[in-house]
C-alpha positions in Angstrom: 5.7 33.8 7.8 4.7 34.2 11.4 7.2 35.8 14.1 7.2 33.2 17.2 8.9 33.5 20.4 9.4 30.6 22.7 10.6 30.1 26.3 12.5 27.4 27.8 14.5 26.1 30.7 17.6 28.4 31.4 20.5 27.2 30.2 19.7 24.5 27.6 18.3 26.9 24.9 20.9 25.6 21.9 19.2 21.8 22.6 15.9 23.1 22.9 16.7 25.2 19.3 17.5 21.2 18.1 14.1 20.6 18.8 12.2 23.8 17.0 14.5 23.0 14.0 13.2 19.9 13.7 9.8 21.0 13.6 10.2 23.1 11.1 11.1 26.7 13.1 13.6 29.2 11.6 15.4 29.9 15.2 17.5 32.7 14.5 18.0 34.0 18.3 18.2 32.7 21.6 18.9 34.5 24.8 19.0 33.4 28.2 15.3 31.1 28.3 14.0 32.2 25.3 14.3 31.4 21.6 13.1 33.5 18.8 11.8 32.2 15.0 9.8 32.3 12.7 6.9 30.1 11.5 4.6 29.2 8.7 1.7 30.2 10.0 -0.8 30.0 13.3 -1.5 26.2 12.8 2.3 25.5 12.3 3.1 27.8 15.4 0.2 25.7 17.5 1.7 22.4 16.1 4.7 23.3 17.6 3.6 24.2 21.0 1.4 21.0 20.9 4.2 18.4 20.3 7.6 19.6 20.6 9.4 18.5 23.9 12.1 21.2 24.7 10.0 24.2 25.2 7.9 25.5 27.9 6.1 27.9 26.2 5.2 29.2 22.5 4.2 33.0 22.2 2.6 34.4 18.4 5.1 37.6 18.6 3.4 40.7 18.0 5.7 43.8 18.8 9.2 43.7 20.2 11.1 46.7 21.5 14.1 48.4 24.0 12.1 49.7 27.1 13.6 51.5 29.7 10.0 52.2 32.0 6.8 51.0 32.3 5.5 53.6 30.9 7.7 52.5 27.6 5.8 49.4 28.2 2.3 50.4 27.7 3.5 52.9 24.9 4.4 49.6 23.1 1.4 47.5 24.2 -1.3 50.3 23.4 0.7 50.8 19.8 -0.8 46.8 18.7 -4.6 47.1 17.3 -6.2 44.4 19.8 -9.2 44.3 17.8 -8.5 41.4 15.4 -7.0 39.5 18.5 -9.3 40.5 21.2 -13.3 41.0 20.1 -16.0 41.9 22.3 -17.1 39.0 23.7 -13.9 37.6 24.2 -11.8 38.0 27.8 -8.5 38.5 28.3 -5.6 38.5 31.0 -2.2 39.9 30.8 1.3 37.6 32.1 4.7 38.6 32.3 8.5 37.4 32.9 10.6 39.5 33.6 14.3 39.2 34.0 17.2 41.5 35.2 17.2 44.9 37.2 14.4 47.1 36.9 12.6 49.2 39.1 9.3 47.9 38.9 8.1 44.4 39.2 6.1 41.6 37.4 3.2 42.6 38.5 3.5 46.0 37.8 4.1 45.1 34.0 1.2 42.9 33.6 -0.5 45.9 35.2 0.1 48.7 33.0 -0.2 46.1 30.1 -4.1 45.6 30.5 -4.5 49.0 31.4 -3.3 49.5 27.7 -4.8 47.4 26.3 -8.6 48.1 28.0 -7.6 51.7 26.7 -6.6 51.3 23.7 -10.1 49.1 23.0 -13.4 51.1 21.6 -15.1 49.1 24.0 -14.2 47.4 27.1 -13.1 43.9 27.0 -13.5 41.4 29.8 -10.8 40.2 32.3 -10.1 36.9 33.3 -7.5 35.9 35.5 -7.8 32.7 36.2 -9.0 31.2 32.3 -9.0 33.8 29.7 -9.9 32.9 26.5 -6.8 35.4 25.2 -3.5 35.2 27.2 -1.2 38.3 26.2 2.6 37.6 27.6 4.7 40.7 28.2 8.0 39.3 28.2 10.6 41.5 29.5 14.9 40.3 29.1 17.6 43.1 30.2 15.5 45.8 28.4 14.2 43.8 25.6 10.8 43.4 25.5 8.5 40.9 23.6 4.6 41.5 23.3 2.5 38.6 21.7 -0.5 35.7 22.0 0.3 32.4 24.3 -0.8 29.7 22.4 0.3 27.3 25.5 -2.4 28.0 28.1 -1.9 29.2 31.3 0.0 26.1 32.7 3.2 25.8 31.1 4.5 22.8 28.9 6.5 21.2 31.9 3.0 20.1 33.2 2.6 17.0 31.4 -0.6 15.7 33.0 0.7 12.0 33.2 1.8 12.5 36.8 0.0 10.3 39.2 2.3 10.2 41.5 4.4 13.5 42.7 8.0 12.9 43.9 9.1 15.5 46.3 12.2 16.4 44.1 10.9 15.8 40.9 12.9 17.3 37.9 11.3 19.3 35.4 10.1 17.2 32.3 10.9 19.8 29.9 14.8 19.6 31.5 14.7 15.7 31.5 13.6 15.8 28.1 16.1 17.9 27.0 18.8 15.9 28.6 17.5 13.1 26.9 18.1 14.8 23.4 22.0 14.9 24.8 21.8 11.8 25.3 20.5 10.2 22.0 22.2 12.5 20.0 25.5 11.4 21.1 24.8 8.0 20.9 21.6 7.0 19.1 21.3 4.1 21.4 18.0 3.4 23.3 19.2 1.2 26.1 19.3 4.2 28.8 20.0 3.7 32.4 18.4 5.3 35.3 19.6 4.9 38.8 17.9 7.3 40.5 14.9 7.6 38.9 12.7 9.0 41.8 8.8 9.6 39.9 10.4 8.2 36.3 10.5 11.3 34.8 13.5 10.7 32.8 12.3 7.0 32.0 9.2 8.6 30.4 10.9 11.2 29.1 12.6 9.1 26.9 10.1 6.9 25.9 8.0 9.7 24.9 10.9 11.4 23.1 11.9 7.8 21.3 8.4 7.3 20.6 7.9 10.7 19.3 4.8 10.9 21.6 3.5 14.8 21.6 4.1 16.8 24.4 0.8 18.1 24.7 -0.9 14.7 24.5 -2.1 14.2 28.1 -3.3 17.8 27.9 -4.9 18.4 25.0 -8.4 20.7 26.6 -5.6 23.0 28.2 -3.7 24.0 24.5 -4.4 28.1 24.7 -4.3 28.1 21.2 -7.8 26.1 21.0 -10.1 29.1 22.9 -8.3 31.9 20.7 -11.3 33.9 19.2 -9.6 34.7 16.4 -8.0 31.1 15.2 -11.2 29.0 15.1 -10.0 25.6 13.6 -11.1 22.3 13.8 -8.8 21.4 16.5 -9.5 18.1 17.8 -9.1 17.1 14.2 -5.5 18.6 14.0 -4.5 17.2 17.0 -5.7 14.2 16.1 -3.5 14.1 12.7 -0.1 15.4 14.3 -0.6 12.8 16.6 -0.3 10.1 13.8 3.2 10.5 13.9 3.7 8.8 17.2 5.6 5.4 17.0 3.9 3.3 19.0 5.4 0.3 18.3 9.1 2.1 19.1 10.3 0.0 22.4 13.9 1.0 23.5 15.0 -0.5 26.6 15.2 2.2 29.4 16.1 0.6 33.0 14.7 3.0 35.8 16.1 2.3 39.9 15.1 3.9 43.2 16.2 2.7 46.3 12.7 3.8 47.9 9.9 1.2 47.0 7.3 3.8 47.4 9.6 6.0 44.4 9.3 2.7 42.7 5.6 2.4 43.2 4.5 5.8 42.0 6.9 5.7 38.9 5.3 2.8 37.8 2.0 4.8 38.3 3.3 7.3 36.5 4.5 5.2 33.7 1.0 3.5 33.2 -0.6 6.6 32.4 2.1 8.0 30.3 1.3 4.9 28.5 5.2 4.1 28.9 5.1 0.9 30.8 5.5 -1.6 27.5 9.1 0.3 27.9 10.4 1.0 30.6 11.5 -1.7 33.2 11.5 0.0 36.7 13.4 -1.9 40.4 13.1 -1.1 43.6 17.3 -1.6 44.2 19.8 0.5 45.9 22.5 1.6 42.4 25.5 0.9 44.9 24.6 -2.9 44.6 22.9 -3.1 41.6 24.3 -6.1 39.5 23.8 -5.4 35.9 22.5 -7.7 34.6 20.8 -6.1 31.2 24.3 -5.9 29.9 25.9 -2.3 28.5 24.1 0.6 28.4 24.4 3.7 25.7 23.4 6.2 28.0 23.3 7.1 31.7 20.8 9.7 32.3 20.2 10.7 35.6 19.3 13.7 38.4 20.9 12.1 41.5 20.2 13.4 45.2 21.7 16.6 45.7 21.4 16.9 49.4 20.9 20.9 49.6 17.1 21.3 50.5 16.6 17.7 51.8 18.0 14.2 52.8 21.6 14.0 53.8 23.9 16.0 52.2 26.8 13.7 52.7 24.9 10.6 51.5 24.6 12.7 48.4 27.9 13.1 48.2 28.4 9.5 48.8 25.9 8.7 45.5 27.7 10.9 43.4 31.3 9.6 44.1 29.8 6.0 43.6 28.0 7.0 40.6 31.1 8.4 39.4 33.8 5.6 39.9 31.4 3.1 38.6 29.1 4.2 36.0 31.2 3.6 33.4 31.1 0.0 34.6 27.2 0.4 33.0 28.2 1.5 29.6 29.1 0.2 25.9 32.4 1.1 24.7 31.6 5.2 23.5 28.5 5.5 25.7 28.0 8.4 27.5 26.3 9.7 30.4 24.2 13.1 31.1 23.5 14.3 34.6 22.3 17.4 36.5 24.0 18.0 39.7 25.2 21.0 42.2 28.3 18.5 42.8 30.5 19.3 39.6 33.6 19.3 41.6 33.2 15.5 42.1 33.6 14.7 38.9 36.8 12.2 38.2 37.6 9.9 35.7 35.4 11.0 33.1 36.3 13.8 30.2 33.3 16.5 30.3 32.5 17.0 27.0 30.0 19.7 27.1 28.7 21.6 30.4 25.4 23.6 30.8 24.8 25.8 33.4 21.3 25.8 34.0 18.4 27.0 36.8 16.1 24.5 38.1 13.7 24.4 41.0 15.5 28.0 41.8 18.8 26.0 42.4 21.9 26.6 39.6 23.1 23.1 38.8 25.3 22.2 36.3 24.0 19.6 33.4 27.0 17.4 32.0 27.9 15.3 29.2 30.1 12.9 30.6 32.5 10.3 28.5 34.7 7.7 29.6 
């Protein structure tokens, strides 16, 4: 068995522990955006990474430990015997994340980290910053720190690389995905409704999550685990058999709206190259007037304007009340719906089952599971 740590949106680490279950993960601890299991092995821990939804990142954990300096830091770091991860012809770069009150920053830890590691070497290894064949994450929580091997890649999971399109306030993927998961496992319905849709990340979201589609599809040549020295493996091969599992056939019907026709426009770009389009049934209509005319949904899943950073804040306010008083009007008797919002105290009508308080986009937002 094979120590794993994973990281994941703030706030929605029990739905994102859903998700590593499912794939097989022992997740026996989760703290505030990260998750910590156990595996079978290095392929299982990069099968994982490669097609599991919920997670931004998956870290092979090699040492964990209480810190209280930096200089506890690179005691810990120089303790691991880089060789068998590391060789000489290898490079390597050091990232951290680091959260609470310390006297020292980020940098500072992925600092003293390489300097540790370069130390502790018999010979000197190479850096790379930008594309290292070896990315070493020093995690540090509170005082907890977690040493180990990225087997992501420097870009995190949330970069799905079936963006053509860019929506100014586009939501997260690995949060839309997650709030899909709320969503069907309430219900286990696959009409879903959309009505502000913006770049269809929650569309494709949930056609990629219904269709079992891995998250790492669009991105294969960026999976860190593939340039790991020490885990050659017939990769293309591997990725080629997980992705077997994908249900192509699967349809659902998932309804995205946007009042903007350029939205509309690059959402259906979007959805082309996600290869989602067969699914997802996008309109350029404003929600206030939209006549249903698809019939009942099971789930509402949405991440309306907020109205803090841009656009009107009293239009947003507007949405949301509307959206409120009338979404029910979209649903099937025990349908539910799941949004993200700042605007929690506009809520009426509607029992909130379960609240999440998460961090996106550096904002704290509320997710909630709404039923009539």
């Amino acid at each position: 068995m094979l120590e794993a740590l994973f990281t994941t949106p703030i706030g929605l680490e029990d739905i994102a522990v859903r998700d590593l279950r499912d794939a097989g993960v022992d997740a026996r601890e989760n703290g505030r955006g990260w998750i910590k299991g156990t595996v079978k092995d290095e392929v299982h821990l990069a099968r994982v990474v490669y097609t599991v939804r919920g997670i931004s990142r998956g870290i092979m954990l090699l040492r964990e430990a209480r810190v209280e300096s930096l200089e506890d830091i690179a005691q810990v770091v120089a303790s691991i015997d880089w060789r068998q991860f590391i060789p000489p012809d290898s490079t390597f770069a050091c990232r951290s994340k680091r959260m609470g009150e310390h006297p020292f920053n980020r940098m500072d830890i992925e600092r003293v980290s390489g300097s540790a590691i370069v130390e502790s070497l018999p010979y000197r290894p190479r850096v790379n910053l930008e594309n290292p064949d070896v990315l070493v994450r020093v995690n540090l929580y509170e005082n907890r720190l977690f040493v180990g091997v990225d087997f992501t890649g420097t870009v995190a999971m949330g970069r799905r690389r079936y963006r053509a399109f860019d929506h100014r306030a586009a939501l997260n993927p690995v949060i839309a995905s997650l709030m899909v998961r709320i969503a069907l496992d309430e219900t286990g319905g696959k009409r879903i409704l959309d009505p502000f849709t913006g770049s269809g990340t929650i569309p494709i979201e949930a056609c990629h999550r219904l269709r079992g589609i891995p998250a790492g599809y669009f991105r294969k040549d960026e999976m860190g685990f593939r340039r790991l020295p020490f885990l050659a493996k017939d990769w293309d091969r591997l990725m080629a058999e997980w992705d077997k599992a994908i249900r192509w056939g699967e349809r659902g019907c998932i309804v995205g709206l946007d009042v903007s026709p350029v939205a509309i426009n690059g959402a259906r770009q979007n959805s082309r190259k996600a290869m989602a389009e067969d699914c997802i049934h996008l309109r350029p209509a404003d929600f206030t007037q939209f006549d249903c005319m698809e019939g009942r949904f099971d789930a509402i899943i949405t991440n309306p304007p907020y109205g803090l950073r841009m656009g009107s804040l009293k239009r947003a306010k507007k949405l949301h009340r509307y959206l409120f008083s009338r979404g029910r009007d979209y649903l099937r008797e025990g349908g539910v719906m799941v949004v993200i919002t700042p605007h929690e105290s506009l809520v009426e009508g509607w029992n909130v089952k379960r609240k999440w308080r998460v961090v996106a986009g550096g904002l704290e937002l509320s997710v909630l599971l709404l039923e009539v």
